[in-house]
C-alpha positions as CSV (number, residue, x, y, z in Angstrom):
1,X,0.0,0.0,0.0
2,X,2.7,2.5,0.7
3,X,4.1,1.7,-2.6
4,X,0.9,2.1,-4.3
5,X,0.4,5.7,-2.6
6,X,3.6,7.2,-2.2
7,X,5.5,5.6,-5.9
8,X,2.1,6.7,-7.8
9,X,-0.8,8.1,-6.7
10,X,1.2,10.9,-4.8
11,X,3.2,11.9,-7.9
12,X,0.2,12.1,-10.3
13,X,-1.9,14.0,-7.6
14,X,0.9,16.5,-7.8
15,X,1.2,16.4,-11.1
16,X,-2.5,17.4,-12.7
17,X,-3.6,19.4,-9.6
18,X,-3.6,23.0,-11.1
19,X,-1.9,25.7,-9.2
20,X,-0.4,23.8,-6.0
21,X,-0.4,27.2,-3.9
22,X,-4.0,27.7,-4.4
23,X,-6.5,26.9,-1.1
24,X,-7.9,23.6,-2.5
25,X,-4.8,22.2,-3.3
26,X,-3.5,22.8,0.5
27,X,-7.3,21.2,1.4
28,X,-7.2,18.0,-0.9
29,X,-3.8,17.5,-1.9
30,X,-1.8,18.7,1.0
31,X,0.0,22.3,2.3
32,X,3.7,20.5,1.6
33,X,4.2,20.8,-2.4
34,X,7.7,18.7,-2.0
35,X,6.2,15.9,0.2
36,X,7.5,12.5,-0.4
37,X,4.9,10.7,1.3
38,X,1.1,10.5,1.8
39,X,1.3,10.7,5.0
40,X,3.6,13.9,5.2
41,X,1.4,15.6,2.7
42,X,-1.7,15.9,4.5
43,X,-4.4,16.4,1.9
44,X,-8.0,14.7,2.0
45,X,-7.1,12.6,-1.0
46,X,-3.3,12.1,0.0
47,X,-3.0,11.4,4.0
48,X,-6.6,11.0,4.6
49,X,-7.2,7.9,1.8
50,X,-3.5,6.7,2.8
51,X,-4.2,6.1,6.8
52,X,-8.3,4.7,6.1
53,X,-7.5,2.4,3.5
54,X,-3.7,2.2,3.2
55,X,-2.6,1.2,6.7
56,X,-6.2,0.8,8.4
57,X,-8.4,-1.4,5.8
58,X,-5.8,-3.8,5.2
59,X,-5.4,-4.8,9.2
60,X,-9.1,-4.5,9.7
61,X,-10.0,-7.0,6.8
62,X,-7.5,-9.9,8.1
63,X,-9.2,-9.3,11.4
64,X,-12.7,-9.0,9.9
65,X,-11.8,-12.7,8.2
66,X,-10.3,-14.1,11.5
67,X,-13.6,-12.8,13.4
68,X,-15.8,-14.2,10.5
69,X,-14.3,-18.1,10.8
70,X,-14.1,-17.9,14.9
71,X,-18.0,-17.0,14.3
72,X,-18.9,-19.7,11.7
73,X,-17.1,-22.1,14.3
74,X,-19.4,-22.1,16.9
75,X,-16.6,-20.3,19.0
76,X,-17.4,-16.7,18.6
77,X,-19.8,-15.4,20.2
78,X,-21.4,-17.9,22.3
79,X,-18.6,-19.8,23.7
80,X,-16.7,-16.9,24.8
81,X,-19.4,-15.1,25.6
82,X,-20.2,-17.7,28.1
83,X,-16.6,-18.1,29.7
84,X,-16.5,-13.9,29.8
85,X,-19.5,-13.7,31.1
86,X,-18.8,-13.6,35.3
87,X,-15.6,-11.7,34.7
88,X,-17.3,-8.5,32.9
89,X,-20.6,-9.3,34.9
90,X,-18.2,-7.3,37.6
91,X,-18.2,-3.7,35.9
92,X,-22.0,-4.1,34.8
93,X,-21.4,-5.7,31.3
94,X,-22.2,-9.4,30.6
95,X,-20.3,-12.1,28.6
96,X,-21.2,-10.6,25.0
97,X,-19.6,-7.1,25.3
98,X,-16.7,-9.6,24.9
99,X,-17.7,-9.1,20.7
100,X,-17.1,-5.3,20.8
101,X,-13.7,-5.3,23.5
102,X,-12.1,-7.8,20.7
103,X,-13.6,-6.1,17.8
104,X,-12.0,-2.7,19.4
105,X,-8.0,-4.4,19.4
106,X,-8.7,-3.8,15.8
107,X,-10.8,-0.8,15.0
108,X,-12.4,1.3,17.5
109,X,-15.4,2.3,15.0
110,X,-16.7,-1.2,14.0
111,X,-16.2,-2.0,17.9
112,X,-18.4,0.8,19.1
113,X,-21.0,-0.1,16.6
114,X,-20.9,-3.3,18.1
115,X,-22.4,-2.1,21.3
116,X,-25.7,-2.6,19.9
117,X,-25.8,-5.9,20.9
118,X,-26.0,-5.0,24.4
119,X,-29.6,-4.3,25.9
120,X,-29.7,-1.6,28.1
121,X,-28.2,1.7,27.7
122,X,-26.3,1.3,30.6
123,X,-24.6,-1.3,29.2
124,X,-23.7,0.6,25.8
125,X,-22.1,3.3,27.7
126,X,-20.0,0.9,30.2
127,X,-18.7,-0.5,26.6
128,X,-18.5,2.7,24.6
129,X,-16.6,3.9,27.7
130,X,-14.1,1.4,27.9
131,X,-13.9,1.4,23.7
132,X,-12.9,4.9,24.5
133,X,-10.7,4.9,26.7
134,X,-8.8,1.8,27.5
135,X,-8.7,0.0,24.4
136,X,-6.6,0.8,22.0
137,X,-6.7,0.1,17.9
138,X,-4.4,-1.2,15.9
139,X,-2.9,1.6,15.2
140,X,-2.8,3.2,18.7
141,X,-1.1,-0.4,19.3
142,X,1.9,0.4,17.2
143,X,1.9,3.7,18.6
144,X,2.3,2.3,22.2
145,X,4.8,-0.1,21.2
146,X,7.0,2.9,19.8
147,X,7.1,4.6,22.7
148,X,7.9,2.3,25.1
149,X,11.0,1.3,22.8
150,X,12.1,4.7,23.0
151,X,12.5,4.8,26.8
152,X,15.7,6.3,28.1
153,X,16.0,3.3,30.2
154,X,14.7,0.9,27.9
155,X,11.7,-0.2,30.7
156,X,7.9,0.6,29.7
157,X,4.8,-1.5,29.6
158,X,4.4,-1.7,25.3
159,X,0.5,-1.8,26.1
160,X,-0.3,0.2,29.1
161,X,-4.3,0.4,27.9
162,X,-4.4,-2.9,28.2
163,X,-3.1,-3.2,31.9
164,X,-5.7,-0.1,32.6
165,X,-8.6,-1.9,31.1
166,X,-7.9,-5.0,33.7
167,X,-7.6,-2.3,36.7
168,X,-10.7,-1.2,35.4
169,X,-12.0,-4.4,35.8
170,X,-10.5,-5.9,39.1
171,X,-11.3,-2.2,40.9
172,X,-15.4,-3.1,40.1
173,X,-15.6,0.9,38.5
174,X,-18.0,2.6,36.0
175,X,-21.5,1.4,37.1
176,X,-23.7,4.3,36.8
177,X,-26.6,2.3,38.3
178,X,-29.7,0.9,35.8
179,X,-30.2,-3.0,35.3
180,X,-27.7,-5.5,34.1
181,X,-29.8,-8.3,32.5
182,X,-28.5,-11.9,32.7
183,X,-26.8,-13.2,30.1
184,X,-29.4,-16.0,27.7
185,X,-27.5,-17.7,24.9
186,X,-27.6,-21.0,22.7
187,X,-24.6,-22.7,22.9
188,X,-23.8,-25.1,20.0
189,X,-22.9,-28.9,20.8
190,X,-20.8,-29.1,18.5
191,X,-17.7,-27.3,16.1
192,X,-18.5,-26.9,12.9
193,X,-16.3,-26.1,9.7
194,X,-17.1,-22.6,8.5
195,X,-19.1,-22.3,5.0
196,X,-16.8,-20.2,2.2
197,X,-19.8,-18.7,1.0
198,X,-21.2,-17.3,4.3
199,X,-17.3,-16.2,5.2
200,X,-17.1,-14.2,2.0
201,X,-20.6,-13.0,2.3
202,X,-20.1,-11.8,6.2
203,X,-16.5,-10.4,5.3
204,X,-17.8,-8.3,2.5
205,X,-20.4,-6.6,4.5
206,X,-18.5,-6.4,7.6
207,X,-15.9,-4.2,5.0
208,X,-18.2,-2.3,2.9
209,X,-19.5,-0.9,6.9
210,X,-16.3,0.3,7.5
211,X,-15.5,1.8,4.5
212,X,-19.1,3.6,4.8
213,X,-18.5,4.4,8.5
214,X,-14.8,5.0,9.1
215,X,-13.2,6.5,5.9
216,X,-15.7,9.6,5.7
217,X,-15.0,10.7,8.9
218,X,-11.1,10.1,8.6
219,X,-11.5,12.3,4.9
220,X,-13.6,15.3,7.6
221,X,-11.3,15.1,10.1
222,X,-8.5,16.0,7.6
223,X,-10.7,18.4,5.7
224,X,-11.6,20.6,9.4
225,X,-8.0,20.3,10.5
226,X,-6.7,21.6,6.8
227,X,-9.6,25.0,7.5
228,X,-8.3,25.5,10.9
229,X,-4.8,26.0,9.2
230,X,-6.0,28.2,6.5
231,X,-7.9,30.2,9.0
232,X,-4.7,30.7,11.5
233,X,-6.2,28.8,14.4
């Protein structure tokens, strides 16, 4: 993907966008003429495509595809629903808010969508919480990871939301009162191989979400942070 952005789509961007001091070349292409890199560039069409599809969409579909065959298993949800179940019961959540904490390692957007699931509103704010706060994305992974190998001492905990997230839990915290409804699931007797046709089906439309939900509001948040720069803020 970085060779796909930065060896060619970059280059011809610069190349037939007229007048690359105007305003709408700074908005969609990027206030660095002489950038070598999507990401240094900083345009809706340059850094905002590159981080949604060129470094997010890639990760999110292998784990889309891993989350699709756990699924058509048996394992995912019900099993680990079930096993999770007393553990999260503890900060007002039961066993499937399990879906949207694993769906979170990889984006936070499909994970916080995935609260639905849950019944009451209570529960959709514990999660959306935690999605929030202590669990970080794939990318905010890599990002952890790069700090702590950058410590002058060479110590650091590579993951720290993760380490938060179980204080979180073992502390009993963020019940703002309301019911908790038990959890009522049918547990398969048995594994089962996963259907290719249902995995491709499930994968596709698990995708086409995020590319309906996630990319527009990467391409705004570029776009608003590109007008705050034109307008001196």
């Amino acid at each position: 993907m970085v060779k796909i952005f930065d060896g060619y789509w970059l280059p011809w961007l610069q190349s037939v966008w007229p007048d690359p001091t105007s305003w709408h070349y700074f908005l969609f292409v990027g206030g660095n003429p002489a950038a070598d890199t999507c990401f240094e560039a900083f345009g809706m069409l340059t850094s905002g495509l590159f981080v949604s599809i060129g470094v997010v969409l890639p990760a999110v579909f292998i784990f889309y595809l891993m989350m699709t065959i756990l699924e058509d298993s048996g394992y995912l949800p019900p099993r680990l629903a079930v096993l999770m179940d007393s553990v999260l019961h503890r900060i007002g959540l039961h066993g499937y808010a399990i879906v949207p904490t694993i769906l979170g390692l990889g984006c936070n957007v499909p994970a916080v969508t995935a609260t639905r699931i849950l019944e009451t509103k209570k529960q959709r704010f514990i999660m959306m919480t935690l999605i929030a706060l202590f669990i970080p994305c794939g990318g905010a992974a890599g990002y952890h990871d790069e700090c702590a190998a950058r410590q002058p001492d060479g110590s650091g905990d590579a993951l720290p939301c993760y380490r938060l997230w179980h204080l979180w839990v073992c502390l009993k915290q963020g019940d703002p009162g309301g019911e908790n409804p038990e959890i009522l699931v049918d547990v398969p007797p048995l594994y089962h191989w996963p259907v290719k046709e249902y995995v491709a089906k499930k994968l596709w439309n698990r995708t086409k979400g995020f590319l309906k939900e996630a990319v527009p509001f990467v391409l705004f948040g570029v776009l608003v942070v590109n007008l705050l720069y034109l307008g001196g803020a």
